[in-house]
C-alpha positions as CSV (number, residue, x, y, z in Angstrom):
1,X,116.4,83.0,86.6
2,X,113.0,83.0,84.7
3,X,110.0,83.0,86.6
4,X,107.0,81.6,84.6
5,X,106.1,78.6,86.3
6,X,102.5,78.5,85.0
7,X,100.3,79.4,82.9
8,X,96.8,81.0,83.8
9,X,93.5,82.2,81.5
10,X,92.1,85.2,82.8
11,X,88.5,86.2,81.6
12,X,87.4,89.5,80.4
13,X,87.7,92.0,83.8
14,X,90.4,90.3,84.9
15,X,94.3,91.9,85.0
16,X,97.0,90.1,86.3
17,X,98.4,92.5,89.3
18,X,101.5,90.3,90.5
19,X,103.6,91.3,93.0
20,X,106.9,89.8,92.5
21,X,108.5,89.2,96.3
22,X,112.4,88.3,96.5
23,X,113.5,86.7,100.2
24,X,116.9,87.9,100.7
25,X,119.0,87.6,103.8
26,X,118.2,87.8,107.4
27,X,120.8,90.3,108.8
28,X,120.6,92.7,111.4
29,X,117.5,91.6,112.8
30,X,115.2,92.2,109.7
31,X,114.5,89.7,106.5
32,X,115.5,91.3,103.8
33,X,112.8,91.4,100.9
34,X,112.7,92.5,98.0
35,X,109.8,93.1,95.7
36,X,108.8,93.8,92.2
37,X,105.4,95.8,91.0
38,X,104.5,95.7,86.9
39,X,102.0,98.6,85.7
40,X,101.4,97.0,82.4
41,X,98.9,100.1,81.6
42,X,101.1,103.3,82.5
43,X,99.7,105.2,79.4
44,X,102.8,106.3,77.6
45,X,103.6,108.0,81.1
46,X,107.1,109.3,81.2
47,X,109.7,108.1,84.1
48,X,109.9,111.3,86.2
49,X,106.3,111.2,86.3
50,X,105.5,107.4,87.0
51,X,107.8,108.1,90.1
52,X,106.4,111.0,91.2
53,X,103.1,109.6,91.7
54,X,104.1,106.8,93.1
55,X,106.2,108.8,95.5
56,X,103.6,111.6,96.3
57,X,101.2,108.5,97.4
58,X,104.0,107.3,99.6
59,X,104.2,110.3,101.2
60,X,100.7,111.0,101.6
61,X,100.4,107.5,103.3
62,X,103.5,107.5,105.7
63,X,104.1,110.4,108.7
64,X,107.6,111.3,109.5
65,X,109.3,110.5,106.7
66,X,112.8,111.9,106.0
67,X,113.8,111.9,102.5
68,X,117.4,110.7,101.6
69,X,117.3,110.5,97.9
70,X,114.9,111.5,95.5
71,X,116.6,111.9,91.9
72,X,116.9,110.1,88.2
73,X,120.3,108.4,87.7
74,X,121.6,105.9,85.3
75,X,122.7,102.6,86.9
76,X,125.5,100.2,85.8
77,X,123.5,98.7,83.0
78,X,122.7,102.3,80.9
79,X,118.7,102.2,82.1
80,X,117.9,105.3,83.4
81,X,115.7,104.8,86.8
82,X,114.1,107.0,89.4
83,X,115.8,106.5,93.0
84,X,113.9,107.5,96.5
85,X,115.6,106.3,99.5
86,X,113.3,107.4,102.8
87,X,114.2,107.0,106.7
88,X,111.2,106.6,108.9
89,X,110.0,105.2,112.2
90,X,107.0,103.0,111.8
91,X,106.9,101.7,115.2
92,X,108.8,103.4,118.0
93,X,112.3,102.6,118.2
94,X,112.3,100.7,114.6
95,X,114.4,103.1,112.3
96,X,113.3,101.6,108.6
97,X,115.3,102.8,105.4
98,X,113.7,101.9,102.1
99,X,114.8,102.0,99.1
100,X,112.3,102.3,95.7
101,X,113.5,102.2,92.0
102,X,111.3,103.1,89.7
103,X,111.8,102.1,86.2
104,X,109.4,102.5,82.4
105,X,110.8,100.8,79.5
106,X,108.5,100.0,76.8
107,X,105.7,101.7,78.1
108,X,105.5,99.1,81.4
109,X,106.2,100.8,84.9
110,X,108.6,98.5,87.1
111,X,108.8,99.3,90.9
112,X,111.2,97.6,92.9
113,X,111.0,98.2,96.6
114,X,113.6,96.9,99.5
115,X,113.4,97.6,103.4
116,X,116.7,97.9,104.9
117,X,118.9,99.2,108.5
118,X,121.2,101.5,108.7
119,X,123.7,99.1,108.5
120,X,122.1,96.8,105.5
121,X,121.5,99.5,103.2
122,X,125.2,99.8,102.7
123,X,126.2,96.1,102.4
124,X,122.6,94.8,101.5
125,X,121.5,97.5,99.2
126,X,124.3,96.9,96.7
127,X,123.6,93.3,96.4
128,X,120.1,94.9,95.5
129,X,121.5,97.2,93.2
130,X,123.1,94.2,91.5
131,X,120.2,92.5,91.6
132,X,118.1,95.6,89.7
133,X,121.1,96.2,87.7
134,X,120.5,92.6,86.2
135,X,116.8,93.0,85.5
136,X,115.6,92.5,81.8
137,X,112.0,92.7,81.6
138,X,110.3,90.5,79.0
139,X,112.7,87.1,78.9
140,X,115.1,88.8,77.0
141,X,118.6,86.8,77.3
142,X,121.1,90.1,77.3
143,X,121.6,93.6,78.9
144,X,121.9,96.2,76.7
């Protein structure tokens, strides 16, 4: 699937910011989405850091948060990618597990970001996983 379905001039002062937004399934009682961040100007930041400060504003934002996951791991496709998998309750008796990738390849940040139940994270989440797992920034036309 390529997603360019226009073209747009910015002027001077202007940076494209797009938040890429994927509907999945409705299962469980939640509509599963899935979205997609681009930091085009990460200044040669490496991956452990471009998560962690992305993570350290997460946590700074939410209350009672309950880490699951929080680690570097190579997924099916030989990228390396920083996983954090959180619990947490915004609304009382709404248990919320999201799920945040965090890739850099070519000196662009990529954040994908997926809420989920307990239940949908299991049988949900890998369909996500596939999905990420199948991501090739740029239009290229084969995994590497």
């Amino acid at each position: 699937m390529a997603n360019n379905y226009f073209n747009i001039e910015l002027p001077d002062g202007w940076q494209d910011q797009t938040i890429y937004t994927y509907m999945g399934p409705e299962d469980n009682g939640i509509r599963h989405i899935l979205t997609l961040i681009i930091d085009k100007d990460i200044d040669r930041m490496e991956l452990a850091d471009f998560a962690r400060e992305r993570i350290d504003a997460l946590s700074e934002t939410l209350q009672s948060v309950e880490i699951l996951k929080d680690e570097e791991k190579t997924i099916p496709n030989g990228r390396t990618v920083h996983e954090f998998v959180y619990k947490w309750v915004p609304v009382d008796g709404q248990i919320v597990f999201r799920k945040n990738i965090f890739m850099v390849i070519d000196g662009v940040g990529y954040t994908f970001a997926g809420n989920f139940t307990k239940k949908t994270i299991k049988t949900i989440g890998s369909e996500v996983d596939q999905i990420i797992n199948s991501f090739m920034p740029g239009g290229a036309t084969e995994q590497i």
